[in-house]
C-alpha positions in Angstrom: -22.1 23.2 -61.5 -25.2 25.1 -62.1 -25.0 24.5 -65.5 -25.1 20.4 -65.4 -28.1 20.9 -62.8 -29.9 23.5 -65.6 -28.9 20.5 -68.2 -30.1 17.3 -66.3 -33.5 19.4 -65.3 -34.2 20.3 -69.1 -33.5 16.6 -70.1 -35.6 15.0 -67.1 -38.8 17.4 -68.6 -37.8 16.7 -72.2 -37.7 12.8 -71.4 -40.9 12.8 -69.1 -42.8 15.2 -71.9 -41.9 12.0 -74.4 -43.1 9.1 -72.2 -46.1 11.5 -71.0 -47.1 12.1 -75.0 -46.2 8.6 -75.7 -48.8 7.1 -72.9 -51.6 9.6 -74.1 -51.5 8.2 -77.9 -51.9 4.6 -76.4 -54.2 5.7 -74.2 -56.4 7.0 -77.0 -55.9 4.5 -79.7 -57.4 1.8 -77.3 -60.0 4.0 -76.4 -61.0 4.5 -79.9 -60.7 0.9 -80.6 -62.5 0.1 -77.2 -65.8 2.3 -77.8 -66.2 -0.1 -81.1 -65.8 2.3 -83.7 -67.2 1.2 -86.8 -63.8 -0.4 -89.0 -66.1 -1.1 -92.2 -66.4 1.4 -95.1 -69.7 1.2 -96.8 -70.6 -2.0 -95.1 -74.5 -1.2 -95.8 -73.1 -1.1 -99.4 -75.3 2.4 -100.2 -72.8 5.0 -100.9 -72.5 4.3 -104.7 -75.9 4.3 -106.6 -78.0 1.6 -108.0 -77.1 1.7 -111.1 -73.9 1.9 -113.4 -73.5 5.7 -113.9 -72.1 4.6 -117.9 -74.8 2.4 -118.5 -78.3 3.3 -116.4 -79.9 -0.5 -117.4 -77.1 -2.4 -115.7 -76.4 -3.1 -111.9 -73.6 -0.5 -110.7 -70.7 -3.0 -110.6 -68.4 0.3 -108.2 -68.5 -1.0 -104.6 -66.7 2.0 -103.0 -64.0 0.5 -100.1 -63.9 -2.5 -101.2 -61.4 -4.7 -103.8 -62.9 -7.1 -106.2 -60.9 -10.3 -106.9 -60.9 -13.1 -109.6 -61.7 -13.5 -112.9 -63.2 -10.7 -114.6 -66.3 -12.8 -115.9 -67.0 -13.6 -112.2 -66.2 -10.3 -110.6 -69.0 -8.4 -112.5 -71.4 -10.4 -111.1 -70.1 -8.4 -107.7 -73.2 -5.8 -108.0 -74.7 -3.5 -106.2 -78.5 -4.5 -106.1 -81.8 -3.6 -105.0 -82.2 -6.2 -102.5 -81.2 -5.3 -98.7 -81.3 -6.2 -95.7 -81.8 -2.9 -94.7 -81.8 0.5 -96.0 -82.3 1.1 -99.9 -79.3 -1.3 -101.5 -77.1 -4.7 -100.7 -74.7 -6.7 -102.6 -75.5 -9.2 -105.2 -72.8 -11.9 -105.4 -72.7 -14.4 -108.6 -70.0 -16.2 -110.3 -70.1 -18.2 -113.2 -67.0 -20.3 -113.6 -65.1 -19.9 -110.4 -64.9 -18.0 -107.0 -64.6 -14.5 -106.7 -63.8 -12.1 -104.0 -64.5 -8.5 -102.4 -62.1 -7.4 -99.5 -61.5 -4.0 -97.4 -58.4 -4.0 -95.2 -58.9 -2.3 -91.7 -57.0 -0.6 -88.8 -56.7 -3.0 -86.1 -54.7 -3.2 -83.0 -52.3 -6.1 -82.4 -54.1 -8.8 -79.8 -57.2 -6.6 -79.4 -61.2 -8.9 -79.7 -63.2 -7.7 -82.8 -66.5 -8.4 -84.1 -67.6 -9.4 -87.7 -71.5 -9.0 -88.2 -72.9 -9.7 -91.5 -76.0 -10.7 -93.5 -76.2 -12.9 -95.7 -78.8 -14.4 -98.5 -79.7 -16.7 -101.1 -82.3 -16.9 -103.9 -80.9 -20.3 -105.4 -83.4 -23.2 -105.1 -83.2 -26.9 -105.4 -82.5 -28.7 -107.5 -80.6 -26.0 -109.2 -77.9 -24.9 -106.0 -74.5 -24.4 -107.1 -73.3 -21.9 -104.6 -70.5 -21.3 -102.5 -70.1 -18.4 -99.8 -66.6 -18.3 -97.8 -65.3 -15.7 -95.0 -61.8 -15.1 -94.7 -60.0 -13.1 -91.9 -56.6 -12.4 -93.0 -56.3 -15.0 -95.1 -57.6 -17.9 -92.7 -60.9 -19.0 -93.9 -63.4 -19.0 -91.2 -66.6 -19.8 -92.7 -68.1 -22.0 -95.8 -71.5 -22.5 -96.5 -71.8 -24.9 -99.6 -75.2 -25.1 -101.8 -77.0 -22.8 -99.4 -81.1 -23.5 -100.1 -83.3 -20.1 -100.3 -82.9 -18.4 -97.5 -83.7 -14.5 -96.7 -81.0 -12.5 -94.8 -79.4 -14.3 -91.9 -77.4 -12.9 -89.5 -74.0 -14.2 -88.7 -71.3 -13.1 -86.2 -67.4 -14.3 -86.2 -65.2 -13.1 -83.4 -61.3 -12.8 -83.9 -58.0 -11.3 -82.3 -56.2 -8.8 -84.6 -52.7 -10.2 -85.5 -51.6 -6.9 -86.4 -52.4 -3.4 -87.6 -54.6 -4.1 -90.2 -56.7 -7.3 -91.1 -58.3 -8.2 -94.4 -61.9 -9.2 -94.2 -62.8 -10.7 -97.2 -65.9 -12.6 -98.8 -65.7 -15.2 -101.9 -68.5 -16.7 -103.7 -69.9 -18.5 -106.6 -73.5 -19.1 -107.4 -74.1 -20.3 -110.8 -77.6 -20.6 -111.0 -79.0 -17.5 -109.2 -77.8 -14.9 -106.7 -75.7 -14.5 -103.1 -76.2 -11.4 -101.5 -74.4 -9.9 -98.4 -75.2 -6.6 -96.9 -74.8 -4.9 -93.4 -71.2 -6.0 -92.8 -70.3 -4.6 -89.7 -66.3 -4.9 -87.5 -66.2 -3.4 -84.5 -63.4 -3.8 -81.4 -65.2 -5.3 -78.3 -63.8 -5.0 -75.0 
């Protein structure tokens, strides 16, 4: 009999070490996600350097964290340029026949509130506007602004709930005549 006693003690502690670990994880991953850790990977767009390292007169077409999308020809007018918000660099968005996309998937918790900041620009002017800026948030498109007049950087700021464990944010444009640009994008959790 002292044996089964010794044996149900032992597998009490195991069980209760296992819930008691299980809570702390939780515990911290909202915590993390609740002090509004930045999501974003190079949303100031400044960790790759002006210029294409294989040709030094050209934009530097590398946007490190983020996925380009589309048609080649409109892609590589995804640039980084000298034209920011803030800081030294932003991102110059063009496209010449169609749209064209750059997207980062981030961690996210399942039914938690988050934040997208960004800022965006245009340097197209009538009568020549031609432009098209979207925002998607996995997959559901949550903001167009068609033939956007000159306008310096504007601040904008979408609030969603995570529908899972990660959620694509992800940009498309096409301006035929002259340049987008988006810099500063910024997700954060909020309470």
């Amino acid at each position: 009999m002292k044996f089964t006693k010794k044996l149900s003690i032992i597998v009490c502690s195991l069980t209760t070490a296992i819930l008691h670990t299980a809570v702390i994880t939780n515990t911290y991953k909202s915590v993390a996600q609740a002090e509004g850790q930045e999501l974003i990977i190079n949303g100031s767009f400044e960790n790759d350097d002006l210029v294409d390292p294989d040709n030094p007169n050209a934009p530097n077409p590398n946007v490190t964290g983020w996925t380009k999308d589309g048609d080649p020809m409109d892609t590589s007018g995804i640039r980084i340029s000298n034209f920011p918000n803030t800081g030294n660099q932003g991102l110059s968005l063009s496209g010449f026949s169609d749209i064209s996309y750059i997207s980062q998937t981030i961690p996210t918790v399942k039914g938690q509130n988050y934040r997208l900041i960004y800022y965006f620009a245009s340097i197209e002017e009538p009568p020549d506007l031609k432009n098209k800026f979207q925002v998607f948030i996995s997959g559901k498109k949550v903001f167009v602004s068609n033939n956007t007049p000159f306008q310096p950087y504007r601040k904008y700021t979408i609030y969603f709930k995570a529908k899972g464990e990660s959620t694509e944010i992800k940009f498309g444009s096409i301006a035929k005549n002259s340049f987008l640009f988006l810099d500063n994008v910024s997700v954060k959790s909020i309470p």
